[in-house]
KETOR-440322 format. One record per residue: residue number from 0; residue in three letters; x, y, z of N, C-alpha, C in turn. Coordinates in nm, 4 decimals. Layout:
N
(NUM, ALA, (X, Y, Z), (X, Y, Z), (X, Y, Z)),
...
END
This chain:
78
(0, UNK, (-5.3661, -7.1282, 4.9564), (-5.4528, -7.1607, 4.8454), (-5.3798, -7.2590, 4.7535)),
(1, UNK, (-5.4285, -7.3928, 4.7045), (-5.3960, -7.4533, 4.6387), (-5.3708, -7.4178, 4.4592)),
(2, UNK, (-5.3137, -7.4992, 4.4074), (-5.2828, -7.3935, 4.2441), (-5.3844, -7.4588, 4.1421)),
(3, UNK, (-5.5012, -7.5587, 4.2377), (-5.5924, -7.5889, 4.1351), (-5.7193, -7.5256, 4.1464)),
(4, UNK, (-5.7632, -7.4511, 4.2554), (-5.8449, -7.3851, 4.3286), (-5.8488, -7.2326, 4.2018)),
(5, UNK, (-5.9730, -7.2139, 4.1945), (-5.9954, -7.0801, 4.1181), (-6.0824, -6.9970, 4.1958)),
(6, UNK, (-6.0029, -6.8276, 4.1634), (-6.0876, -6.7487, 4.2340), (-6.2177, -6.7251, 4.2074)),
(7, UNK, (-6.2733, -6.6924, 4.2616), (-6.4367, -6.6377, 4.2457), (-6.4381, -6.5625, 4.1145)),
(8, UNK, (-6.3716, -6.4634, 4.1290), (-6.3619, -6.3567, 3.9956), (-6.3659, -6.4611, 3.8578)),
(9, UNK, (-6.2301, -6.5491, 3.8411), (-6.2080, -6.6444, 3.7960), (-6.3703, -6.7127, 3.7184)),
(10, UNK, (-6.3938, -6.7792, 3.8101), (-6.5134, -6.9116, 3.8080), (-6.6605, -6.8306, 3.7539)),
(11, UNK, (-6.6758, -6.6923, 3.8167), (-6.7614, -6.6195, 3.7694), (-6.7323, -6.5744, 3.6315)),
(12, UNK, (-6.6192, -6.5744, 3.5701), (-6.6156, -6.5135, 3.4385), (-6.6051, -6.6382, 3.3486)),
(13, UNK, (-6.5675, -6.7409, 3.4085), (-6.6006, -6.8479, 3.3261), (-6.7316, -6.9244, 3.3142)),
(14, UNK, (-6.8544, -6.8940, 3.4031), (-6.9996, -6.9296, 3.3935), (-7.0141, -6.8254, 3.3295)),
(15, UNK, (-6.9859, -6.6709, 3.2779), (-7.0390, -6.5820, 3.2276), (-7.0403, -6.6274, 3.1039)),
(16, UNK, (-6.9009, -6.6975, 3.0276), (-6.8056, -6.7154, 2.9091), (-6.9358, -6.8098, 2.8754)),
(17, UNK, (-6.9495, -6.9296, 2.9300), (-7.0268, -7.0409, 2.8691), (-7.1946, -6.9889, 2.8842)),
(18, UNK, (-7.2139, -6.9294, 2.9196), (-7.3768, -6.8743, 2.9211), (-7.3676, -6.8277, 2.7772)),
(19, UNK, (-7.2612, -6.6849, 2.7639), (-7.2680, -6.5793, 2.6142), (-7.2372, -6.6868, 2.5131)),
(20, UNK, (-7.1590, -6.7645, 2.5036), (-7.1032, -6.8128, 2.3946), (-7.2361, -6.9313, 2.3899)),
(21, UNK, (-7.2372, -7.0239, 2.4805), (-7.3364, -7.1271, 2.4374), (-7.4656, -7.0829, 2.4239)),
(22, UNK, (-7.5449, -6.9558, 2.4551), (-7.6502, -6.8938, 2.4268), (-7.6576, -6.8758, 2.2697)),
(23, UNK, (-7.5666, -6.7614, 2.2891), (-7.5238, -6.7484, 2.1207), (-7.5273, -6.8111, 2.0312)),
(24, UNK, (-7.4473, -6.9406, 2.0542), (-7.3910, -7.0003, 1.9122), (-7.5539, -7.0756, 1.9851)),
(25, UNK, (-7.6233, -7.1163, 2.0185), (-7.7871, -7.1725, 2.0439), (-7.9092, -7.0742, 1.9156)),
(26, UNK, (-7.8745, -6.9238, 1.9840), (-7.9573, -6.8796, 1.8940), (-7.9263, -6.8667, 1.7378)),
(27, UNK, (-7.8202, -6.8320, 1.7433), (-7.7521, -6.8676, 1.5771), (-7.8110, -6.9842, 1.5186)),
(28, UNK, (-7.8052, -7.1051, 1.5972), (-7.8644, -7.2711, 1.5614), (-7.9916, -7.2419, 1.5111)),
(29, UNK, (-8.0599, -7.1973, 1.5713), (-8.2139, -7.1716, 1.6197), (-8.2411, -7.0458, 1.4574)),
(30, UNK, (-8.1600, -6.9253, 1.4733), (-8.1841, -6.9004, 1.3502), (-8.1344, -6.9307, 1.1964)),
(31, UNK, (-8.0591, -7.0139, 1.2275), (-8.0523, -7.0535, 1.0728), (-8.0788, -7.1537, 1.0507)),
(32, UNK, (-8.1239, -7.2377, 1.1067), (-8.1951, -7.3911, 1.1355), (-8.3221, -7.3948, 1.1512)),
(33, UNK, (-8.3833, -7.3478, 1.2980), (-8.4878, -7.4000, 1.3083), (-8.4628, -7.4323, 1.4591)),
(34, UNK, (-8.3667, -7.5180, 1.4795), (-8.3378, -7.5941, 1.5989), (-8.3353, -7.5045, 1.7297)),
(35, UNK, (-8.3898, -7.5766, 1.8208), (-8.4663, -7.6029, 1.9517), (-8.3411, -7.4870, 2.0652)),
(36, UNK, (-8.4372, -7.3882, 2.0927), (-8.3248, -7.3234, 2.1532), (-8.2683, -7.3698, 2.2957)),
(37, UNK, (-8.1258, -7.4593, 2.2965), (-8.0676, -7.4740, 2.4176), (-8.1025, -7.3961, 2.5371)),
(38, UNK, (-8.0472, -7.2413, 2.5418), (-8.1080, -7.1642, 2.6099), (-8.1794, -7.0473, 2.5700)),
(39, UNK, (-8.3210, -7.1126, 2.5550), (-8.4206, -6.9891, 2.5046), (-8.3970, -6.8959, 2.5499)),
(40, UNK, (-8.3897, -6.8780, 2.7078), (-8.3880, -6.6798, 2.7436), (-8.3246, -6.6094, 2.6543)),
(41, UNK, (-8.2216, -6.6543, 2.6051), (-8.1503, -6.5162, 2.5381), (-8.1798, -6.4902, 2.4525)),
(42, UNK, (-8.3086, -6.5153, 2.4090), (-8.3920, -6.4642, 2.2944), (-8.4584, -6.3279, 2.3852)),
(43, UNK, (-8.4719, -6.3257, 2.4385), (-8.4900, -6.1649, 2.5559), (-8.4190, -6.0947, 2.5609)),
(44, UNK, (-8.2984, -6.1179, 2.4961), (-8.1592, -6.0277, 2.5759), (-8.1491, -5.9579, 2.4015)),
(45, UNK, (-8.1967, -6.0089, 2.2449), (-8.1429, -5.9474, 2.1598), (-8.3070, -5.8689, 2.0645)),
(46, UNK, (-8.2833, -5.7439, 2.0437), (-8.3310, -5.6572, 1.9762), (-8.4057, -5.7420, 1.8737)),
(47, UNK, (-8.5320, -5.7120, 1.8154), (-8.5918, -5.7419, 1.7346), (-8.5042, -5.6917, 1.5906)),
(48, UNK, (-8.5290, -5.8035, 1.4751), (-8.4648, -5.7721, 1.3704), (-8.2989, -5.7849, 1.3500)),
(49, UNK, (-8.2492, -5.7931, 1.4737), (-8.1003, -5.7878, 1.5182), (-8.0844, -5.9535, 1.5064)),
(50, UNK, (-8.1147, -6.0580, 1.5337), (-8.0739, -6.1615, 1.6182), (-7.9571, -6.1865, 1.5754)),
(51, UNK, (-7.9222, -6.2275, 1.4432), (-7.8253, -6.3011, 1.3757), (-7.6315, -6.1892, 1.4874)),
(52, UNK, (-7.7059, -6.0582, 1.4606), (-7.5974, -5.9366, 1.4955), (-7.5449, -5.9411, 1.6617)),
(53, UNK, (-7.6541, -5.9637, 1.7083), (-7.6423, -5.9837, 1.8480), (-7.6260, -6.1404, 1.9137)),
(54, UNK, (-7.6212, -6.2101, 1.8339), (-7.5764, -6.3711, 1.8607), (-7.4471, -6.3528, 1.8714)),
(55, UNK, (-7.4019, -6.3066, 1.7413), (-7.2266, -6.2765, 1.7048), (-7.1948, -6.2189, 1.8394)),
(56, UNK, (-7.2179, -6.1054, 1.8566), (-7.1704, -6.0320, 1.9715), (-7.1902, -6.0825, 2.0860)),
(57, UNK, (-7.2596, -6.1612, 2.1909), (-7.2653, -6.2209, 2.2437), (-7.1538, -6.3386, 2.2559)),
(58, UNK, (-7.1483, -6.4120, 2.1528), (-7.0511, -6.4922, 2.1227), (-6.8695, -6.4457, 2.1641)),
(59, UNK, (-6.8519, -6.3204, 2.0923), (-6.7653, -6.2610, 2.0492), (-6.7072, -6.2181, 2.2309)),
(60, UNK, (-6.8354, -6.1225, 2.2895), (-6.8273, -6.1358, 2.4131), (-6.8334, -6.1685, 2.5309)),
(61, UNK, (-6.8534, -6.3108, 2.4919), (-6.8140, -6.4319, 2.5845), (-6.6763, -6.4614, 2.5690)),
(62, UNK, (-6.6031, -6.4945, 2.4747), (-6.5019, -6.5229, 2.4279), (-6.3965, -6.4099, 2.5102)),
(63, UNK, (-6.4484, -6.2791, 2.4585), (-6.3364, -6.2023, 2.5581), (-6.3456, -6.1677, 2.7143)),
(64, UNK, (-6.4641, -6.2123, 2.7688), (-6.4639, -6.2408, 2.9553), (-6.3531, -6.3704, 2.9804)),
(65, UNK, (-6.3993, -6.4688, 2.8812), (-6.3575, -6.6045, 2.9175), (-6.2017, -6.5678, 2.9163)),
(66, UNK, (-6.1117, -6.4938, 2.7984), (-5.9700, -6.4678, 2.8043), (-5.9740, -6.3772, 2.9236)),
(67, UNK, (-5.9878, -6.2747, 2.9018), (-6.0136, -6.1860, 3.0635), (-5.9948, -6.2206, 3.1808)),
(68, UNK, (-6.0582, -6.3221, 3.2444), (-6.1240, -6.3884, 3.3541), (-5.9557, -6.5181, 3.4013)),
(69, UNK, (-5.9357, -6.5419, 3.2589), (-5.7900, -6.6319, 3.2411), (-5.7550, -6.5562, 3.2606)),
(70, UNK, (-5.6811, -6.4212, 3.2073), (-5.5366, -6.3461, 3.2389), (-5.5406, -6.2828, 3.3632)),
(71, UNK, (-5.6779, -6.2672, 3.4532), (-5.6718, -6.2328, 3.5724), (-5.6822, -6.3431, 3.6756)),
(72, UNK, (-5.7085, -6.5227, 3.6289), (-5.6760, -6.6235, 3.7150), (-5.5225, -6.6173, 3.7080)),
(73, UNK, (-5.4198, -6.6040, 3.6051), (-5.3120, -6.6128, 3.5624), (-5.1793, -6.5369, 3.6721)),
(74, UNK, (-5.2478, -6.4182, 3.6487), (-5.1648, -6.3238, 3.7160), (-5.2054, -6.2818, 3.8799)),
(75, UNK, (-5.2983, -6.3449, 3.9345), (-5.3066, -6.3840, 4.0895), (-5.2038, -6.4918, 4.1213)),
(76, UNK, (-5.1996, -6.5944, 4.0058), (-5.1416, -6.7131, 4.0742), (-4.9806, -6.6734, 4.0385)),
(77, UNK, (-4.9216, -6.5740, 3.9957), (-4.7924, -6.5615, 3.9038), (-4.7001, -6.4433, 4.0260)),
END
């Protein structure tokens, strides 16, 4: 295996990372703006009355797959 090559585990937690986080920080846009939701679905994924709470978290838990997903590309290749 080459050392630029990423595992599956890897590549999957980093499409997870940019879905939560760029969803998120989309609906955040969307609610305190107005602006056009990048990716509408994840207006499905948060509780009525919640959005602003569940954007954060989303966000928050993208952020920790995306480190995650690194310290387990990290320590395959180490």
């Amino acid at each position: 295996m080459t050392s630029t090559s990423k595992s599956p585990l890897a590549a999957l937690s980093g499409l997870i990372c940019f879905v939560l986080v760029v969803g998120g920080a989309s609906g955040l846009l969307h609610e305190w703006f107005g602006w056009i939701h990048f990716m509408g679905f994840v207006r499905f994924l948060v509780p009525g009355g919640y959005e602003i709470y569940s954007y954060v978290i989303m966000i928050v838990l993208g952020l920790a797959v995306g480190t995650a997903g690194d310290a387990v590309a990290r320590r395959g290749r180490g």
